[in-house]
Residue, then its C-alpha position, 0 to 999 in steps of 0.5 A: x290232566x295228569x302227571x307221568x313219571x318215568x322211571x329207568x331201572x338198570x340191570x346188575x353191573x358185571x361186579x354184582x352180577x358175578x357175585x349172583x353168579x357165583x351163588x348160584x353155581x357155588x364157585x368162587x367169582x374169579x372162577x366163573x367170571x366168563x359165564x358172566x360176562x356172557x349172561x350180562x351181555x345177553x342179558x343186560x344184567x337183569x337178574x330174573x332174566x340172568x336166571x332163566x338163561x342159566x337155566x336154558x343152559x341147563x336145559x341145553x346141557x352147556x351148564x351141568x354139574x359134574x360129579x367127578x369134579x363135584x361142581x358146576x361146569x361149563x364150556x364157554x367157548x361151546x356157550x358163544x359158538x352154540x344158536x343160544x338166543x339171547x331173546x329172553x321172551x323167547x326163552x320164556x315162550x319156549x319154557x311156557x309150551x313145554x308146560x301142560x295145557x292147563x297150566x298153559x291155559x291159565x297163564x292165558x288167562x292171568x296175562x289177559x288181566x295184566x300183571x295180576x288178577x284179583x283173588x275174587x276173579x279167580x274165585x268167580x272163574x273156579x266157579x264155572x266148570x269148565x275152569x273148576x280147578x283153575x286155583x290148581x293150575x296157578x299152584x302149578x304156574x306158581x312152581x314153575x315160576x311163572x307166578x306168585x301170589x301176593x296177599x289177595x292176588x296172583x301176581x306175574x313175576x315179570x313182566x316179560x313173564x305176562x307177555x310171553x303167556x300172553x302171546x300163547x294166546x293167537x293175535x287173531x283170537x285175542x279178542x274173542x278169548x278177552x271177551x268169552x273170559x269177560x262173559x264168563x265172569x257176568x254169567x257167574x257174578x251177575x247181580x253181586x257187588x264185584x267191588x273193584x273187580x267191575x273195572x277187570x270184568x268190564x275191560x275184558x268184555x269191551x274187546x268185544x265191542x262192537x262186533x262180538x257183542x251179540x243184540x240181546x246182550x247190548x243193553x246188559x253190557x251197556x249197564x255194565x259199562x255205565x256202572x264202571x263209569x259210574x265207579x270211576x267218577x266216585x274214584x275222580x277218575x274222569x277220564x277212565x269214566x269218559x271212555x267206560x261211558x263212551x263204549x256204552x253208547x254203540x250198544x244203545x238201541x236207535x229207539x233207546x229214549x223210548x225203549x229205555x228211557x231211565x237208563x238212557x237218562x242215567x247214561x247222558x247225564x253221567x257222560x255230561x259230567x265226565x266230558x265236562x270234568x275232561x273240558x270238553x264242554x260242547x261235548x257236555x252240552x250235547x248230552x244235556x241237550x239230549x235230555x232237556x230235549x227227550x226228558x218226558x217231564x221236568x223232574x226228568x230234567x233237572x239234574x241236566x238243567x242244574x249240571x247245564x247252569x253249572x257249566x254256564x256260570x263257570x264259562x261266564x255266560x252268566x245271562x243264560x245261567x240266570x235266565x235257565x235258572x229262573x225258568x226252571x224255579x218258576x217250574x218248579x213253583x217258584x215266584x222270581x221277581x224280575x228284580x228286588x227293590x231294597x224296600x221289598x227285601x227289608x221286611x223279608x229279611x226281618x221276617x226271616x230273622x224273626x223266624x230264626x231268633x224265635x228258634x232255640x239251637x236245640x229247635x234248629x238242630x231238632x228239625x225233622x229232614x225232608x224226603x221232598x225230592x222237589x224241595x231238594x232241587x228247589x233249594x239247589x237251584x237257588x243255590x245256583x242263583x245265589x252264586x251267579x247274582x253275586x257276580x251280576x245281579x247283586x239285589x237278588x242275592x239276598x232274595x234267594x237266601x231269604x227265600x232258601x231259610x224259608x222253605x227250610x223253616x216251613x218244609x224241613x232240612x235236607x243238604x241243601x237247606x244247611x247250604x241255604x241257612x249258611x248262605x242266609x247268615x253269610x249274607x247278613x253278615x256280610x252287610x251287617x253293620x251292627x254288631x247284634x245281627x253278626x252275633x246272631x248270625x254267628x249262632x245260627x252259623x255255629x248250628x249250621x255246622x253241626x247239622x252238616x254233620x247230618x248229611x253227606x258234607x261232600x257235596x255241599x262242605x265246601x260252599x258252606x265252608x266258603x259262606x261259614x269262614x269267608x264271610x261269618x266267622x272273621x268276625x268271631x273266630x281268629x283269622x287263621x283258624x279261618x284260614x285253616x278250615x278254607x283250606x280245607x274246603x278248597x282241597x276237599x272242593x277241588x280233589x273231587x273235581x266237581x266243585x272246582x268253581x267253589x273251590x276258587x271262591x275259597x282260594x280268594x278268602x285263604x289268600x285274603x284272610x292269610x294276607x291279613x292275618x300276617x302269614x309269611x309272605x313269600x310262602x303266601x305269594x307261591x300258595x296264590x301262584x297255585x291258585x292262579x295256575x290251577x284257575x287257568x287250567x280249569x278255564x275259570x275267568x271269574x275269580x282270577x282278578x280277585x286274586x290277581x290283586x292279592x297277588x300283586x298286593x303281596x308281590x309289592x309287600x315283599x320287595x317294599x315297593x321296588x318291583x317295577x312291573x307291578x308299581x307301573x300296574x298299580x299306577x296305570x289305572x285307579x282300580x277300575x275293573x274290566x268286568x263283563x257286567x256293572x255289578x261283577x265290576x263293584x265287586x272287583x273293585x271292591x277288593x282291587x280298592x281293598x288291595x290298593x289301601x293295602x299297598x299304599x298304607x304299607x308302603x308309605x303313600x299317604x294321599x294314595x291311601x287316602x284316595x283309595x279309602x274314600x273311593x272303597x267306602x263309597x261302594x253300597x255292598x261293601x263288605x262289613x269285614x272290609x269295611x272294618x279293615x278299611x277303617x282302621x288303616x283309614x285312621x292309621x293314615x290319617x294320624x300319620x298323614x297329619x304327622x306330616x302335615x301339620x296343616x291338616x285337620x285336627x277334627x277330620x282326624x279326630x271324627x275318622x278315629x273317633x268312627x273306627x275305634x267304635x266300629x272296632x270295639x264293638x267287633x273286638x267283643x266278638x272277636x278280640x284275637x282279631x280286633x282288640x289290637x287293632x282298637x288299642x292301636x287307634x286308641x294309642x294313636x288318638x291319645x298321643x295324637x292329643x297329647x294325653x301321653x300316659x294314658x298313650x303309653x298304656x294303649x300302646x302296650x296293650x296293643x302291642x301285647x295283643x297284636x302278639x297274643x293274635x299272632x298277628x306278626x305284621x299288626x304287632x310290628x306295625x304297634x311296635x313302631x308306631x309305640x317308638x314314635x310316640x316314645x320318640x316324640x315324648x322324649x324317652x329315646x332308649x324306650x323308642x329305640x327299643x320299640x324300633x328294634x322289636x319292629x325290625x324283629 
């Protein structure tokens, strides 16, 4: 998809245009205001085309200098009742045939390249003999003023300039003379990098397509055409290396699988990614079947079966995606279970954490690479089934990660070993609850990030991005450094074109870690409508709920509750998810019961937080970030819903503090930026909560100068408040009022 601007330029206004006129002919602009009046109304006030009609006059002898006046004259009335055209291309082609041949001639031939034409088309072209001193006929175009050279290129100076040179050439040998002009440039640059001159080589040649192109030059200008397609998709120019890519296939031979199989390989593969980057995915899925169907083995096969995979897990036909993944790992070696029981993957996990503590960072960092092409594929396709069991089958995630560090510590790095380790340590500290196995994870993802520095991060930066700061760093760096570098990985993900479905994985984490971090909110709601528009041009149905439900959690925060649609949502139903499978269906849940506590704490509804708290910590795969989150606005409601009702239960509210400040201590020595506030805030609320109002006061302050120091507006403001009703209750009014007015800030 792509945006065009047009834009209208006017010509000169009859003022100006005098006042040009004027300079030109060295008369006052009183005296020669009929001569404008005349060129602008042929002319339309465009200065180049002003020009050339005075020079046509000059030509006509209708404008001539007088020696015996000393000055230009000329008759107007002879002007208007004379044949003088006012077709300013005419003017031009008349100008053009009275030119010598060669000069001629390259006009012809810049106006086949458009505006302008490389200087290297010109050096290749002077090449040849038969346009041996083609540099000397542009110098002659050139004084003409027809052309002008511009740095490295020779450029048109209108365009009305290229189409009169360009209807020198005879409609009925246009394409032969495009195409004799591309031959040309192959017979002379074959075999060198043309650099971005291929794209001009090529197009002049593909007039010629299909009938001018003789049999024993088909495959040659195929190749041709597939490495202008190749070069358009490294520019992310999908569309342009659809068409490169498509003119190929009428010059392939019927036999082509047999008689040039590797380039027939090359050429499907990369028309797959075009047509599937253009959204045609049926057109895709033909290419690939191609392969899959032809390929003579099934290393000839992978990078179709990867790319088909793809596809299908971004369509949601996530079954299939499974199935053809686990097909091709067996393949490739690979024993996968049918399924993985938690006894199964406990002492997997230990082994691989016992193999990582064992290594030092400088032994990590130290590992020598691994030019294992089977390796490499291994490690991707586990990749590809890290994703798809996230969202269906969710025991096999840690499977695949484990299995990924493995063949990583036994065999070597490659890229997709920094993916493995990456979505190995994400993982854990996903489901961590101790606080010493984060912490270990975090080394290992602190080494990590330095080895993506030793390959090509392109391809692989965004998904270690996605498991680095979505998953491991909210626990040991500030939430908006995480923020930060998400968007990072979102714009490198999603300008390439090929990682987009990463790049919405990352889109949830920025507008989740921003939401909690206390970004602006209004700034926030626009960046997540981004999101959600680019999501539905891509098609991608996955991801959209989950940010769907921070949408409408931010939505709600803004107007304080007062937005009726959303409240009705948000009333309508208890969060379950209407998913394609049971575990896709957790996993939504998970962040639409998140977004609920959320919504029910700041808004004021105590028993809804209450509900939705005890309804997301039921959840088994629970993320530990989540999980802390939970705690903490858990224990805030508690204490306030106990302020309410006097009736409560003291020693409910005392053991639900009593769990989040120790999950949040243990954190806050992690990460202290992200947690410490949240700790001193539950430690305040707990003393004043039994009355020990000095030790409160102290709490209070600390949390209010942390939530400040972690630029956590919302935290600091919510301390704030909560500090002034604890200075309320004690008696101390100015101090309260004080805190209130902060809170408002």
């Amino acid at each position: 998809r792509r945006w065009i601007w047009e834009e209208h330029l006017c010509g000169l206004n009859q003022n100006d245009l005098n006042m040009m006129i004027s300079e030109s002919v060295c008369v006052f602009p009183r005296l020669c205001k009929t001569l404008s009046d005349i060129i602008s109304e042929k002319t339309e006030g465009s200065p180049y085309f002003a020009l050339e009609f005075l020079r046509s006059l000059v030509d006509s002898r209708l404008l001539k200098y007088s020696l015996r006046e000393r000055r230009w004259i000329w008759d107007e009335n002879n002007i208007r009742s004379e044949n003088i055209t006012d077709n300013v291309l005419y003017l031009l082609s008349a100008k053009m045939t009275s030119l010598p041949e060669n000069t001629q001639l390259a006009l012809k031939v810049v106006s086949c390249f458009g505006i302008k034409v490389d200087e290297s088309i010109v050096g290749y072209l002077s090449s040849t003999p038969q346009y041996s001193d083609f540099r000397d006929w542009l110098d002659q175009a050139i004084n003409e003023g027809c052309i002008q050279k511009h740095e490295n290129k020779y450029k048109f100076v209108h365009d009305k300039v290229r189409e009169a040179a360009y209807n020198l050439i005879a409609d009925g040998n246009k394409s032969q003379f495009h195409y004799d002009i591309g031959i040309l440039l192959y017979s002379t640059s074959k075999g060198q990098d043309l650099g971005g001159a291929l794209f001009q080589l090529v197009d002049q040649i593909n007039h010629g397509i299909p009938s001018l192109i003789q049999p024993r030059m088909q495959i040659d200008i195929a190749e041709l055409n597939f490495s202008a397609g190749r070069k358009a998709m490294d520019l992310s120019d999908f569309e342009t290396a659809y068409s490169y890519l498509n003119n190929a296939f009428p010059l392939l031979p019927e036999n082509h699988w047999s008689s040039h199989y590797d380039f027939s390989l090359r050429l499907f593969l990369l028309r797959a990614k075009s047509t599937y980057l253009c959204g045609n995915i049926e057109e895709a899925y033909d290419s690939l079947k191609e392969i899959i169907e032809n390929g003579r083995c099934i290393e000839d096969t992978l990078d179709a079966y990867y790319l088909h995979v793809t596809i299908l897990h971004a369509c949601e036909e996530r079954e299939e995606a499974y199935t053809i993944c686990c097909e091709v790992l067996s393949q490739l070696k690979e024993k996968i279970p049918d399924s993985v029981d938690i006894k199964d993957l406990t002492p997997m996990i230990q082994e691989t954490g016992g193999m990582l503590a064992r290594m030092s960072d400088a032994d990590l960092l130290g590992m020598k690479e691994t030019d294992n092409s089977s390796l490499r594929f291994t490690l991707k396709f586990y990749t590809l089934l890290c994703y798809i069991s996230y969202f269906s089958r969710s025991n096999m995630l840690p499977f695949a990660c484990c299995r990924m560090a493995h063949l990583t510590l036994e065999h070597g790095v490659c890229q997709y070993s920094v993916l493995g380790l990456a979505s190995y340590c994400g993982c854990l500290c996903q489901a961590a609850k101790q606080a010493s196995v984060i912490r270990e994870m975090g080394r290992v993802g602190k080494v990590v990030m330095n080895m993506l520095k030793r390959f090509d991060s392109s391809a692989i930066m965004p998904y270690v991005y996605h498991f680095y700061y979505g998953y491991m760093s909210t626990h040991t760096v500030p939430l908006q450094l995480c923020t930060y570098n998400l968007r990072v990985g979102f714009k490198v993900a999603i300008s390439s074109g090929k990682y987009a479905y990463v790049a919405f994985l990352n889109s949830i984490h920025i507008v989740r870690t921003a939401l909690l971090s206390g970004q602006n909110l209004s700034t926030l709601l626009k960046e997540t409508d981004y999101y959600l528009q680019v999501m539905t041009q891509f098609r991608n149905k996955i991801t959209m709920p989950y940010l769907s439900a921070y949408r409408e959690t931010i939505s709600l925060l803004i107007d304080k509750g007062e937005s009726l649609g959303s409240q009705n949502k948000m009333a309508g139903h208890d969060g379950n998810a209407m998913t394609s499978n049971a575990v896709n269906a957790e996993r939504c849940n998970e962040t639409i019961y998140f977004n609920h506590v959320l919504q029910s704490f700041w808004l004021g509804h105590s028993q809804r937080c209450n509900y939705y708290s005890k309804k997301i910590l039921e959840i088994q795969s629970l993320g530990s970030h989540n999980r802390l989150m939970i705690l903490f606005y858990a224990a805030l409601n508690a204490v306030r819903a106990k302020n309410n009702n006097k009736n409560g239960s003291k020693l409910a509210t005392a053991k639900i503090l009593y769990e989040a400040i120790s999950a949040l201590r243990s954190s806050a020595e992690l990460a202290p930026l992200n947690f410490s506030n949240k700790a001193y805030l539950l430690e305040a609320e707990m003393l004043s909560f039994e009355r020990k109002h000095q030790e409160a006061t102290y709490s209070y302050a600390a949390a209010i100068n942390s939530s400040c120091s972690s630029g956590c507006v919302h935290e600091h403001g919510l301390a704030c408040e909560l500090a002034g009703y604890h200075y309320k209750k004690i008696g101390e009014a100015v101090t309260a009022l004080d805190c209130f007015q902060k809170s408002k800030q």
